[in-house]
Every structure is written in C-alpha cells, then in structure tokens.
C-alpha positions in Angstrom: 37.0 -130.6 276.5 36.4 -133.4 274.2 35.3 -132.3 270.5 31.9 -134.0 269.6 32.1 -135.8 265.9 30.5 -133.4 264.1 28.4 -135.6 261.0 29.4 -135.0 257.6 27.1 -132.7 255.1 25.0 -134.6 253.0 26.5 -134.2 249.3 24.8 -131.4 246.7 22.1 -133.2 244.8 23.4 -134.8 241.4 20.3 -133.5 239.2 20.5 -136.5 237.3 17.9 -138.8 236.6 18.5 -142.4 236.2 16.2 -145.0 234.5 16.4 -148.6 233.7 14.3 -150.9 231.2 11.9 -154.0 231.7 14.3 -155.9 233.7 15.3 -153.6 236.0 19.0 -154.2 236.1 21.4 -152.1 235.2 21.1 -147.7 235.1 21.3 -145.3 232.2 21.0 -141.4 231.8 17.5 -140.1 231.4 18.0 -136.5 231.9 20.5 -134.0 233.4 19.3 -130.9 235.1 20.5 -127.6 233.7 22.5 -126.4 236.9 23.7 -130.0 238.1 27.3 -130.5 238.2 27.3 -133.2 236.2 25.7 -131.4 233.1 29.2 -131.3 230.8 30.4 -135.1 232.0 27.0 -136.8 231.2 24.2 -137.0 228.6 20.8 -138.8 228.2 21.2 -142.1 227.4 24.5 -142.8 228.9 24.6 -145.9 230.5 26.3 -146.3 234.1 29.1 -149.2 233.8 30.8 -149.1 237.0 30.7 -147.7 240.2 34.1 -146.7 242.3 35.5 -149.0 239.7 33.4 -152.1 240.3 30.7 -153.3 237.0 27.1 -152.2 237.8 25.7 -153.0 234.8 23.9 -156.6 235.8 22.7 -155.2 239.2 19.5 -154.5 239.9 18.4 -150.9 239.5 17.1 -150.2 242.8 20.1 -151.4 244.6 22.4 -149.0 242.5 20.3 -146.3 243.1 20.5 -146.6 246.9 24.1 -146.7 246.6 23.9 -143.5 244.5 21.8 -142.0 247.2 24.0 -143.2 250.2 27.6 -142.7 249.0 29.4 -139.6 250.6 31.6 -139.8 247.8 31.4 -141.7 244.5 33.1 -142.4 241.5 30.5 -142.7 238.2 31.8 -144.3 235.1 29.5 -144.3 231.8 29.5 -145.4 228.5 28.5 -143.1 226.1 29.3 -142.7 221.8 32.0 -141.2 221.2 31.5 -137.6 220.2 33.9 -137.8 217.6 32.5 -140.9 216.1 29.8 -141.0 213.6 26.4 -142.1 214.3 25.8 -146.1 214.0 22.0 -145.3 213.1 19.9 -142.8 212.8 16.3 -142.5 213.0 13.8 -140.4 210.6 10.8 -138.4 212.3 8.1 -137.4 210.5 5.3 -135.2 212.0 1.9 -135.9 210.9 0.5 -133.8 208.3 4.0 -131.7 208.2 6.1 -135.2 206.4 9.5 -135.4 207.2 11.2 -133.7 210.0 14.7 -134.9 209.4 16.8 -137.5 210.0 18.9 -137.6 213.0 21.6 -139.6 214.3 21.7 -142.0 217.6 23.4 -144.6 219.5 22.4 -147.8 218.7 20.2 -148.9 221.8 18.9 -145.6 222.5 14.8 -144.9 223.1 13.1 -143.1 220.3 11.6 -141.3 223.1 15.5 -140.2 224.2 16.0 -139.4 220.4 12.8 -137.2 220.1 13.6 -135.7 223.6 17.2 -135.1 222.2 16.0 -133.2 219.3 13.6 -130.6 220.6 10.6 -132.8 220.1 8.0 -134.3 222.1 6.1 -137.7 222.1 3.1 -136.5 224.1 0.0 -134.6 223.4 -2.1 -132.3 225.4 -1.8 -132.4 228.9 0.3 -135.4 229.0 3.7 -133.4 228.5 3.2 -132.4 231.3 2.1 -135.3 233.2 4.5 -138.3 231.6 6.6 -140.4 233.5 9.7 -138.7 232.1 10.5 -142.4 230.5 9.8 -145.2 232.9 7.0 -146.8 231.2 4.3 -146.0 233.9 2.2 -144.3 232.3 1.8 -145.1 228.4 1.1 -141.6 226.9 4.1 -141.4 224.9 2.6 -144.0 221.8 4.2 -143.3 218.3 3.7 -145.0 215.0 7.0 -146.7 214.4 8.7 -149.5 211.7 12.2 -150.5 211.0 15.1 -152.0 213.2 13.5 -151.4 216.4 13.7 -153.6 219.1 10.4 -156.0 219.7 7.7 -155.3 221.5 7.6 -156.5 225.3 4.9 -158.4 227.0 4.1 -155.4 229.4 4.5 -153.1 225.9 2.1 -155.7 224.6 -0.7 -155.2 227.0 -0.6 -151.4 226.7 -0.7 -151.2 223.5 -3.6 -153.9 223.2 -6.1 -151.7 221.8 -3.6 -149.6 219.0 -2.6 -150.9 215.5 0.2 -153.0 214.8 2.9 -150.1 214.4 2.3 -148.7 217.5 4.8 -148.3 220.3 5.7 -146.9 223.5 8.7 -144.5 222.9 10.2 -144.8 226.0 11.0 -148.3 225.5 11.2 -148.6 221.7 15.1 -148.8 221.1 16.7 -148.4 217.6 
C-alpha cells in the first residue's frame, strides 16, 4: 500500500523574543528564555544580521518575523560585542535617594532599558513591572531621568513624554 506523507513536526519553540525600534526594520534580541535552546548562543541586545546567510537587517520587522515563525529549519546570524572586548561606553545608574549604583559597561546602541534589565534592575514602578511591554514602546511606563550621549528623542517619544520635564525618557528606546 502506498505510505501517506506524513507532515513534518513543527520545530521546538525558540524562547526568544525579538524587538525592533521606531522604524520597524530590522530585529534585535530582547530577551532569551531560561530553558530555550538558544540561551548560550544569544543575548539581549544582539542584533539579527542575516538569515540562512542572506542580510535582514533593512527588512521590515514583521516580515522577518514570519519567516522566523515559518522556517522548518533556519540559520540565525547576530551581531553581538565581543566578549573579550572592552566596553565602548558605559552608563552610570543612580537610584533616587540611594546615589550611585555603579557604572556598568554596554554596547554602543544598546537601550538603557536593556542595560538596567541586564544589570538586575528595573525601570518600572508598582504594578507596571508586571504589566510593561517587555520593550516595545506600547506602553510608556518605563520613564527615567536621563542626560549624556543618548540618542534624541523621537516624535512618538515626544508625544509620550509631553507632560514630563526635559530629562525624561522612555528607556526602552533611549540608546547610549
């Protein structure tokens, strides 16, 4: 008798979460889940370059994505610093009322959110660390007092921000 085509499995869940910024091209790291099989290959804030060998990094977010989500079998390549390497900034956090946390180092382009993340620390209050957007600049409750080299403020970061001072700025999408 004639064997029916049996359809393949569906492939184990990465655990990853991927994000993009304000123009919504291009994919980088957010978070890795503890027991993905990913966890020792990549890190937050690794940004995807190419996938099966071809550059992803001017395509539209959603569209890698689905190919993420569709591909039996895929081949991932990021760009990450170098563990080896020294940091090429580094960011200091103070905590109000306890003064200077420490200084830590980071990958130039990374979020301050994904540095305080990084570090044990959290950018929300109250109920709202447990009700962010884990980083996708939905739902502004990650607001931080911030000056130095950081990238500018968006219009979209703009109109969130409206009603705060001057040093104010979304974390997820404040990059040093």
């Amino acid at each position: 008798p004639p064997k029916t085509p049996q359809p393949f499995p569906p492939p184990p869940p990465l655990g990853v979460t991927w994000s993009t910024d304000l123009s919504f091209t291009g994919c980088y790291v957010s978070s890795v889940d503890a027991n993905s099989p990913l966890l020792n290959s990549l890190k937050a804030g690794h940004t995807l370059k190419e996938i099966d060998g071809r550059d992803v990094t001017a395509e539209r977010f959603d569209d890698i994505c689905e190919e993420i989500r569709g591909a039996k079998s895929i081949t991932l390549t990021t760009v990450a610093m170098p563990a080896s390497a020294p940091p090429d900034c580094s960011v200091e956090i103070w905590k109000c009322g306890s003064g200077l946390v420490g200084v830590v180092g980071c990958e130039p382009g990374a979020t301050l959110r994904d540095v305080l993340v990084r570090e044990g620390l959290s950018p929300y209050r109250s109920v709202a660390r447990l009700t962010n957007c884990s980083g996708r600049q939905l739902c502004g409750t990650c607001i931080v007092e911030a000056d130095g080299d950081i990238s500018r403020k968006s219009v979209d970061e703009e109109s969130t921000l409206r009603e705060n001072g001057e040093g104010y700025r979304l974390a997820c999408v404040s990059e040093v």
